[in-house]
PLY file of the C-alpha trace (Angstrom):
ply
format ascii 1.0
element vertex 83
property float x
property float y
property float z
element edge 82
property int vertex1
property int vertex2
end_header
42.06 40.00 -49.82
39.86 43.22 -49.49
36.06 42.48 -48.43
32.80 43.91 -50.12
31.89 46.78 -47.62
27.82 45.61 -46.97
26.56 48.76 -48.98
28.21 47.84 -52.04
26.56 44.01 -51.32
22.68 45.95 -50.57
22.99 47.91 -53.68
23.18 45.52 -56.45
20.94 45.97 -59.59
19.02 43.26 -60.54
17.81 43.51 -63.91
13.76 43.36 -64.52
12.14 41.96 -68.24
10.18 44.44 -69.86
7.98 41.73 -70.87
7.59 39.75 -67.74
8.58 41.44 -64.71
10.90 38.62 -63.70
14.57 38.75 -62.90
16.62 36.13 -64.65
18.17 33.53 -62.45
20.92 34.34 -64.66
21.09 38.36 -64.16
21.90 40.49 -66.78
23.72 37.55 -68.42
21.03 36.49 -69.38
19.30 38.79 -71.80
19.87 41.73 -73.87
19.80 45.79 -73.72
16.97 47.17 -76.44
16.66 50.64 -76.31
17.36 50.90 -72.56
14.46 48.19 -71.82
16.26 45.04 -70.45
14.47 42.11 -72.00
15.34 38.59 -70.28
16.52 35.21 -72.26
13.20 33.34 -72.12
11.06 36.14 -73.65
13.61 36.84 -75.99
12.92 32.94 -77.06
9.21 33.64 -76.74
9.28 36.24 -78.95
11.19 34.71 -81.75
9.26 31.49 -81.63
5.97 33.49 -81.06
2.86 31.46 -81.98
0.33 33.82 -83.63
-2.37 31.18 -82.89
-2.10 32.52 -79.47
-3.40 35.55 -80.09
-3.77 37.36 -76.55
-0.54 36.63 -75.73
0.71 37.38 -79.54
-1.25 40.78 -78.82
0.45 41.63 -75.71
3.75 40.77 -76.75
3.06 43.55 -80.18
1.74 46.26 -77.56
5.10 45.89 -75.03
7.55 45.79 -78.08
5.55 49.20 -79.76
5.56 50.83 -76.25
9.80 50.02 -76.10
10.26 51.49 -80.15
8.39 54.49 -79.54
9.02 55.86 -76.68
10.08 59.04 -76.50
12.94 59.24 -73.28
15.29 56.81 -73.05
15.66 54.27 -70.10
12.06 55.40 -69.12
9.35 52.99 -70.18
7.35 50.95 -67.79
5.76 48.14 -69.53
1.84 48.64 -68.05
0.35 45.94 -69.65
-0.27 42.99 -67.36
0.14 39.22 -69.45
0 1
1 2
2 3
3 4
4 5
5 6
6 7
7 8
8 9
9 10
10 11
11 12
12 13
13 14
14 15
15 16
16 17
17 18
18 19
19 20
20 21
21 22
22 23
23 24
24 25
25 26
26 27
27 28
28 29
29 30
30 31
31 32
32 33
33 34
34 35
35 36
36 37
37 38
38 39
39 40
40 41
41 42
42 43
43 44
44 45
45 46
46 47
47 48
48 49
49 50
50 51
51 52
52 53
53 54
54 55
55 56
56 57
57 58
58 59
59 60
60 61
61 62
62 63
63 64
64 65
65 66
66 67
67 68
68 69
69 70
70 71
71 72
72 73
73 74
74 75
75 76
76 77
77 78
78 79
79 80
80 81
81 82
């Protein structure tokens, strides 16, 4: 059986949400592709179920998703706003 050489091991990508800055215990598994922005499981929950009583965090969540559809390069968009 042929062994992972240790680079290949060191350079594994580890998805980051958009929306949280978390990986997902999951990986990449768990969460979807949206215009190049990886956005994890959990927010993707957060965002359907969003409570608009919660306004700061409704807020936020309106800012990060404009920031994602209007970007203007693909792949490039940090998210910048801190929840």
């Amino acid at each position: 059986m042929k062994e992972k050489s240790r680079d290949s091991v060191e350079r594994k990508l580890l998805p980051i949400c958009f929306l949280c800055n978390l990986v997902p215990r999951e990986g990449i598994a768990s969460g979807f592709l949206f215009k190049g922005v990886f956005i994890c499981g959990q927010c993707e929950h957060e965002l359907i179920n969003c409570n608009i009583d919660n306004q700061v965090k409704y807020k936020v969540a309106i800012e990060k998703i404009r920031k994602i559809l209007f970007k203007k390069s693909p792949g490039k968009c940090s998210p910048g706003l801190k929840q």
